[in-house]
N, C-alpha and C positions, 0 to 999 in steps of 0.2 A: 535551652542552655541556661542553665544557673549561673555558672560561676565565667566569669568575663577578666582578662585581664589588660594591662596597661604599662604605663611609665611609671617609675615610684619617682613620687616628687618627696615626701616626708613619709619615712617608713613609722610601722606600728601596727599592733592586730588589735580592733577595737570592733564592738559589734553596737546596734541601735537601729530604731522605727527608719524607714525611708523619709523623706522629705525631696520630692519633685520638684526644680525649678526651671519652667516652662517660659522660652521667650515670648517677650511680649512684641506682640504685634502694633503698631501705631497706627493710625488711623491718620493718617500725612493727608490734611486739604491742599492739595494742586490745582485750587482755585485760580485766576489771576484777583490782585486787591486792585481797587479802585486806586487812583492817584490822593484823592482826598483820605483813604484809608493807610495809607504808609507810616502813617505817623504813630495810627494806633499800635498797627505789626511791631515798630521800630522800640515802644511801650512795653508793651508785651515781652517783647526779647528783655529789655533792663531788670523788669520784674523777675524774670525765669533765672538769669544769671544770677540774681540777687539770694535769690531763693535758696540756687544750687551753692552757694557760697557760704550760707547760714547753716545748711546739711553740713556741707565737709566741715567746719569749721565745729558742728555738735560730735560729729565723731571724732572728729582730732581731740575733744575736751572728755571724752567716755571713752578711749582707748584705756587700756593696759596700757602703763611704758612698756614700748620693748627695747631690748638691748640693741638689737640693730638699727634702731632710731629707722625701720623700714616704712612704718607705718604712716611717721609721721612726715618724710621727708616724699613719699609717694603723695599723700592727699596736699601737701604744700604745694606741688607740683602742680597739680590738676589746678588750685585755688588760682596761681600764677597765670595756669595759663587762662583761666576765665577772664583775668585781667591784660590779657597780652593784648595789646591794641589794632596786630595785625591778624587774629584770630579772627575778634568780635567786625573787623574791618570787614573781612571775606565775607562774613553772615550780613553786614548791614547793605553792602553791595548787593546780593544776589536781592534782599529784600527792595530795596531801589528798583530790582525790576521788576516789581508789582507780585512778586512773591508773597507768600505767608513767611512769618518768623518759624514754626515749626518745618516749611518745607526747606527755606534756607538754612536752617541747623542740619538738616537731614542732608541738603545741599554735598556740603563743607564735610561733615562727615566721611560721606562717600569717596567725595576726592580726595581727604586724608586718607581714608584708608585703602584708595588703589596705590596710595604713592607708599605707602608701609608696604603694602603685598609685594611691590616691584623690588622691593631692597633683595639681596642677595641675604646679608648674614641673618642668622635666624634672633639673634639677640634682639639685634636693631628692630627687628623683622614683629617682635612681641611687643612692641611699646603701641601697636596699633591698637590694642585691648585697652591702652588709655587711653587713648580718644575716642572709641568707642563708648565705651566708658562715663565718660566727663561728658559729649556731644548728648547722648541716652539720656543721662540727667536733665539734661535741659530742656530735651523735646518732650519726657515724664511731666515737666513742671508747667510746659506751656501746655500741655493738652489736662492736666493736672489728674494724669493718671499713675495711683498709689505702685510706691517702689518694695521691693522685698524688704519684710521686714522681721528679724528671727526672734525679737523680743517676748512674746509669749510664748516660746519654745519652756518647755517645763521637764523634758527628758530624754535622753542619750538620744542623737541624732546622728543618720547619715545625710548628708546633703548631696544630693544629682541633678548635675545641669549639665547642659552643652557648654559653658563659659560662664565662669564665675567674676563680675567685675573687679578691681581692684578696690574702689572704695567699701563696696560690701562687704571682702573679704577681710578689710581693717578692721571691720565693727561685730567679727564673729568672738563670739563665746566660748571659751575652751571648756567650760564647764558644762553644756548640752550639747554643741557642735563636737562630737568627735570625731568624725571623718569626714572628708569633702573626696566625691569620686565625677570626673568630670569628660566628655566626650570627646573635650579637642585641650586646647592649653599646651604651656611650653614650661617644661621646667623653671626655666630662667625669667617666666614673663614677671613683672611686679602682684600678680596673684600668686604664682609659685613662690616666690617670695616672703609672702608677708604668713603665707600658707609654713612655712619651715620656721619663721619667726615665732609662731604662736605653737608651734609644737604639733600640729595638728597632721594626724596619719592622712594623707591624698594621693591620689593617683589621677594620671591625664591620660588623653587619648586611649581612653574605654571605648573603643567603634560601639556604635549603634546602643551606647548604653539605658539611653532614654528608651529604648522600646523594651526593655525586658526590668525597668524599674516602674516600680508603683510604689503610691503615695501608704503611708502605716507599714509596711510588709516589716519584718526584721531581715536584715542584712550583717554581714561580718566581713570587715573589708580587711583583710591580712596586707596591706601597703608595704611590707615587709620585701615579700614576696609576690608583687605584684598583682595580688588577685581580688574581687569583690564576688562575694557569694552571694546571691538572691535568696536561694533557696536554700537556708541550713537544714540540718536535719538536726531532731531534738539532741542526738548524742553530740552533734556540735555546738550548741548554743551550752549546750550546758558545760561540754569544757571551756568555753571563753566566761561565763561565768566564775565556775569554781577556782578558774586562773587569779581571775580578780579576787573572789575573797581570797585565795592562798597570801596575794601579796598583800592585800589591806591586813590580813591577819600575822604576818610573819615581822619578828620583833629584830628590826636593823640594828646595829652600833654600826658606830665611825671605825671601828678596829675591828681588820677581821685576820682573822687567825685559821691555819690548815687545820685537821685532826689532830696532828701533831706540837699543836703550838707555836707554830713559826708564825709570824706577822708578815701578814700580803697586803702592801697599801693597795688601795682600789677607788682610783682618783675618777671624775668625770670628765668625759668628752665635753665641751659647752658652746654655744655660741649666741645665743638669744636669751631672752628673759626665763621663757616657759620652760629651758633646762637647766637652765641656774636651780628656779623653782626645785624641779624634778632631782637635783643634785644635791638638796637640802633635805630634800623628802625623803631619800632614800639613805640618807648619811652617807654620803660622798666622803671622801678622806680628801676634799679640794678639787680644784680643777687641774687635772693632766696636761690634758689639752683646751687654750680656750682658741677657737677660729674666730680673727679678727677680720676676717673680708669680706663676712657677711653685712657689716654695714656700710664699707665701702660699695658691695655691689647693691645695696639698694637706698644710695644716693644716687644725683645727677653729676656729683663733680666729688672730686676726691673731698672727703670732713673734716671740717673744720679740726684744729686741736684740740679747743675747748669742748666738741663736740666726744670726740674721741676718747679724752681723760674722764667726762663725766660718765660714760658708759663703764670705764675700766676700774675705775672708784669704786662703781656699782657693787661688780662683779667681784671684787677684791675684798668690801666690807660683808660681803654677802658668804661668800666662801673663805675668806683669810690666806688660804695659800693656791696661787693661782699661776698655773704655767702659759703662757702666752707664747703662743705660733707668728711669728710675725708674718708682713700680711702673703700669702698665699696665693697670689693670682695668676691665671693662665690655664694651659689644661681645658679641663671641664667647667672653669669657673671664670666669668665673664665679667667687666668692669659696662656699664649701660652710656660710658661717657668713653668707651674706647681710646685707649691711647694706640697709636700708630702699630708700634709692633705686636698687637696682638690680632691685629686685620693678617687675614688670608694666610695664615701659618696652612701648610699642607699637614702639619705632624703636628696639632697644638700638647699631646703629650709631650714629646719631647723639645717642646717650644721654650717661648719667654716664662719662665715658670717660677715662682720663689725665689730666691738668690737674686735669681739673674733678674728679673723684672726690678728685683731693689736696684741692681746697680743701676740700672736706666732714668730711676727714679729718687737718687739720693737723697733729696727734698723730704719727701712721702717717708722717707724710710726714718729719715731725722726726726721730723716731726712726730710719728708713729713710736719710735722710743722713747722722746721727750714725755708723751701720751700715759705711758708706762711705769717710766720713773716716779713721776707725781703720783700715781697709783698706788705705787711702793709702799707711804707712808700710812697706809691702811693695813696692811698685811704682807705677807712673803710674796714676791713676787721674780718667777725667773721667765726669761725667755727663750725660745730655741727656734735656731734658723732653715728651714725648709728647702728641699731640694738642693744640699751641697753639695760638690763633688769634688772642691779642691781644698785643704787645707785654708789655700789663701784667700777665697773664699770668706771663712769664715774666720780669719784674722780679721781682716778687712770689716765686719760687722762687729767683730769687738773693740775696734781700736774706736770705732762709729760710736758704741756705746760709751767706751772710757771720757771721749771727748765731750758727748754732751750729761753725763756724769759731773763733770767737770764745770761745765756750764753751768747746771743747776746748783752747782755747791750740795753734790749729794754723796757723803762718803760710805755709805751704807752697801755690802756688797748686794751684786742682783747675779744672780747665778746666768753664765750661757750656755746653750747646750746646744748639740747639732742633732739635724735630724738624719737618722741615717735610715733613706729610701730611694737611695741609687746604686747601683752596681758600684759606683768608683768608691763610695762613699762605706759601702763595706766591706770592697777588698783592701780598703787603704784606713780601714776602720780604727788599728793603733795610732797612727798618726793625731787624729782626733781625737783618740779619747787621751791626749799629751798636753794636748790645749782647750781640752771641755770640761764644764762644769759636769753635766752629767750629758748621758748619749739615751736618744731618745726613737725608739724603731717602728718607722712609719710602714704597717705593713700591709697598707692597700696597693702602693705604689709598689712598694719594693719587688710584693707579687706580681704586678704588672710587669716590671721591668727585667725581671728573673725568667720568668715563665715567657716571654716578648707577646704580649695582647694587650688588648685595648680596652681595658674595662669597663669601660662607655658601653662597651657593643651588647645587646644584648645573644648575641654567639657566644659570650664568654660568661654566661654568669655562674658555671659549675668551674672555670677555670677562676674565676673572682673569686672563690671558695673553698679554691684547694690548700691540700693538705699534703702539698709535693715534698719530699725529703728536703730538698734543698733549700729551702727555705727555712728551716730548720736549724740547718748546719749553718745556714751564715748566722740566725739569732744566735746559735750556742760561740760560735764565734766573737759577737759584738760580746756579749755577756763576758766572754775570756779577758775581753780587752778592757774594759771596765773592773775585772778585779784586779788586773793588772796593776791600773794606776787609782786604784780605790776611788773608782767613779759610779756613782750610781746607772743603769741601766733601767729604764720600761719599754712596754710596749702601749700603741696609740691608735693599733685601728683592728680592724672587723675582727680581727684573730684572737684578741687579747677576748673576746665574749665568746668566742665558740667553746661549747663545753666541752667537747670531743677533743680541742686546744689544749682547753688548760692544762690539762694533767702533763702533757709534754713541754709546756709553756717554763711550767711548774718545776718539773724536772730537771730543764733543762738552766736552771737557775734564777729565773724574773720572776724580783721580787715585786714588781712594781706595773700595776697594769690599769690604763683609763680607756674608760667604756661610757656607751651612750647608759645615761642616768636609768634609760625604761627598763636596761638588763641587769641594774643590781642586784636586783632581788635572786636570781637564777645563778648569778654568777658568784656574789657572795654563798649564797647556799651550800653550790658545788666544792668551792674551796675549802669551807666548814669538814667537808667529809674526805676529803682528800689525805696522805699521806706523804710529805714531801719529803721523808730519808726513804721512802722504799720507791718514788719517783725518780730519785736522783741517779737509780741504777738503768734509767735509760742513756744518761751520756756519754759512756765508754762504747753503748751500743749503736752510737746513732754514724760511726762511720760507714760500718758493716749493711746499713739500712737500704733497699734499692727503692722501694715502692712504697706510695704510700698507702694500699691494703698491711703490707708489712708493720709500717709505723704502728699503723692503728691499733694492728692488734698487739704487737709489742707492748703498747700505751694500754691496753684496756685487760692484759693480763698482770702489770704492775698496780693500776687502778683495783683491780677485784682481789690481789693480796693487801693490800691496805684495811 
């Protein structure tokens, strides 16, 4: 079997040499020490910890920033707890009973990690891969056997393990590591994490991936679409090549324009360093959307302000016009410091989710816009509120902003906008666009909620991708409602990149569309050749429309008079 598939943790089609990483075995002396010898053990362990602290502390200074402050707020972690008193307590203990220092790391280890396996939620459930982790380092230094090390990497790499540490994972390379394909792992563990941070294509839970990987072989990992190929065939390798030169070769602007001369802004999705990058790269026209909850979820405790403003700064001097999500938690997406109501939701879609988690947490949510404002003074800055469904709702988060507006002494307007990716939210869609800056259509969700599935599930991911009529009819709808009261309209998720989309996207009005940064190039292309006066005569037609084979072809007989 060549081709093996998995979970997409950070999607991307990249291809590169194999690179094996084979656990290491330890060599754990189960000696008993001598009572005169305890002292040495007890020696030995201050050196090891000391050692592991000088490591973390060199990768924390040779990182990349990244934007979700992931990296460094994970090895902060580990550094803390080498200094936790009741850690090093449980290791000096076992060593008192005439232990070795490497057997009692191993000890401690183990019982941490039967007490992580016995948790219930799977979040909690991943932080075991820390201690795993951190303890690994320690026992590495005391038997002082050499850790992985990717620094003479010199060319496009896939990396494959059964488990990828967290600290390792800080200190990869985006410039040789291009894909990480892994046997076991959790989306959400602090590796999945720091793995979406850096922008890098992975996938987890590849069964039995180690036995059908070797070391130099070329691989093409499509993280995309969940699969890693062993064995390409030459007609493949050479289309992921020629992919590459097309886009190193293909000459972007920031303004892109139909056939027809119409101006389609084509903003980027963002939320870490490596797509900022990637949204620069590819002349982004700003950021659409930026996802601010990815540095909340890979801290231990909600972030500082200061913390939060310096990343938004970033972000803001970097791209100038920058649409900000505020923070987005629940669902699929997990906080590692858990607050109450996100434990044991039976329906976490339909859970504590956006909106609603701000009201719970007015604090976070004040502070978060404080965050923002300051931002401001960099460049354009609007924000828009996630999972509304009522009006008041999103009263309630303007009158939030006006007040600490006020606060700061900031008279400068900052655009609000709602996201509309709930049923109530766009049958009751005039309403909001009465009181919005601009209205903004989140359409991963929306599809979920229209269509009623769970796009988590992997049973749905031809339903995560559809192309139903109705979906359709409610965007051509929002868009009505927006000319209405001369508000702007985009779109924010998977849809706004399908090329098969656009042209009805196009059609059907949206002027205005933010996509992950790696699809510019395809997307701006398609647009270039498009004709949006002889698209536009799909929206008289789209009542009539029952299926979506019908749509399509509708769509693709307007597309080929063009």
């Amino acid at each position: 079997m060549s081709k093996l598939t998995g979970i997409t943790v950070e999607p991307g089609i990249v291809s590169g040499k194999v690179v094996v990483i084979r656990d290491v075995n330890f060599d754990i002396n189960k000696n008993e020490v001598d009572a005169a010898s305890i002292w040495r053990e007890h020696q030995r362990l201050d050196i090891a910890i000391e050692t592991s602290k000088r490591e973390l502390r060199v990768i924390q200074d040779n990182r990349e920033f990244s934007i979700s402050l992931g990296d460094e707020a994970i090895l902060e972690a580990q550094i803390m707890m080498l200094e936790d008193p009741y850690f090093i307590e449980d290791i000096r203990d076992v060593i008192n009973k005439g232990k070795t220092a490497e057997y009692a790391v191993n000890f401690v280890k183990e019982a941490l990690t039967e007490s992580f396996n016995a948790i219930e939620d799977a979040y909690l459930r991943a932080r075991r891969n820390d201690v795993i982790d951190l303890t690994e380092r320690i026992i590495a230094n005391l038997l002082d056997t050499p850790r992985v090390d990717f620094s003479q990497l010199n060319s496009d790499t896939i990396i494959v393990a059964k488990e990828l540490p967290p600290s390792i994972t800080a200190s990869l390379d985006k410039k040789y590591i291009k894909g990480v394909v892994l046997e076991s792992g959790a989306k959400h563990s602090h590796t999945g994490l720091l793995l979406m941070s850096k922008g890098i294509p992975a996938l987890f839970n590849v069964g039995d991936v180690l036995s059908y990987a070797e070391d130099s072989h070329y691989a093409i990992l499509n993280s995309a679409d969940g699969v890693i190929n062993f064995s390409p065939t030459k007609e493949e390798l050479e289309a992921i090549f020629l992919m590459k030169e097309n886009n190193e070769q293909i000459e972007l602007t920031k303004d892109t324009y139909s056939k027809d001369h119409v101006k389609i802004r084509v903003s980027a999705n963002v939320s870490v360093q490596s797509s900022v990058e990637e949204a620069i790269q590819y002349k982004a026209d700003g950021a659409g959307l930026m996802r601010t909850e990815f540095m909340y979820m890979s801290h231990n405790d909600f972030p500082k302000e200061t913390d939060e403003n310096r990343v938004y700064e970033s972000v803001v001097k970097a791209l100038d016009d920058v649409t900000f999500r505020l923070l987005d938690i629940g669902g699929d997406k997990f906080l590692p410091y858990h607050p109450e109501e996100l434990l044991d939701e039976v329906n976490p879609a339909l859970g504590t989710r956006g909106v609603r988690f701000l009201k719970l947490h007015e604090r976070t949510l004040r502070q978060q816009i404080r965050a923002i404002i300051r931002a401001s003074r960099f460049g354009t800055v609007k924000i828009m509120v996630p999972m509304v469904t009522s009006v008041e709702e999103f009263l309630w988060i303007k009158n939030i902003l006006n007040e600490e507006k006020i606060h700061l002494r900031m008279t400068d307007k900052i655009d609000l906008g709602a996201m509309i990716e709930t049923p109530a939210a766009a049958i009751h869609v005039d309403s909001f666009a009465k009181h919005a800056d601009f209205l903004s259509i989140g359409t991963n969700d929306l599809t979920q909620f229209l269509l009623a599935f769970d796009r988590t599930s992997p049973n749905f991911d031809l339903l995560a991708q559809s192309m139903h009529p109705s979906i359709f009819k409610v965007i051509r709808n929002v868009v009505m409602s927006g000319k209405k009261y001369d508000i702007p309209v985009s779109i924010c998720g998977v849809l706004g990149q399908n090329l098969e989309a656009l042209p009805i996207l196009l059609g059907l009005g949206i002027r205005h569309i933010s996509i992950d940064p790696n699809k510019m190039v395809e997307v701006k292309t398609r647009i270039s050749q498009l004709k949006i006066k002889q698209l536009q005569r799909l929206r008289p037609l789209l009542a009539q429309i029952e299926t979506e084979e019908e749509l399509l072809s509708i769509a693709r007989k307007l597309d080929k008079s063009t």
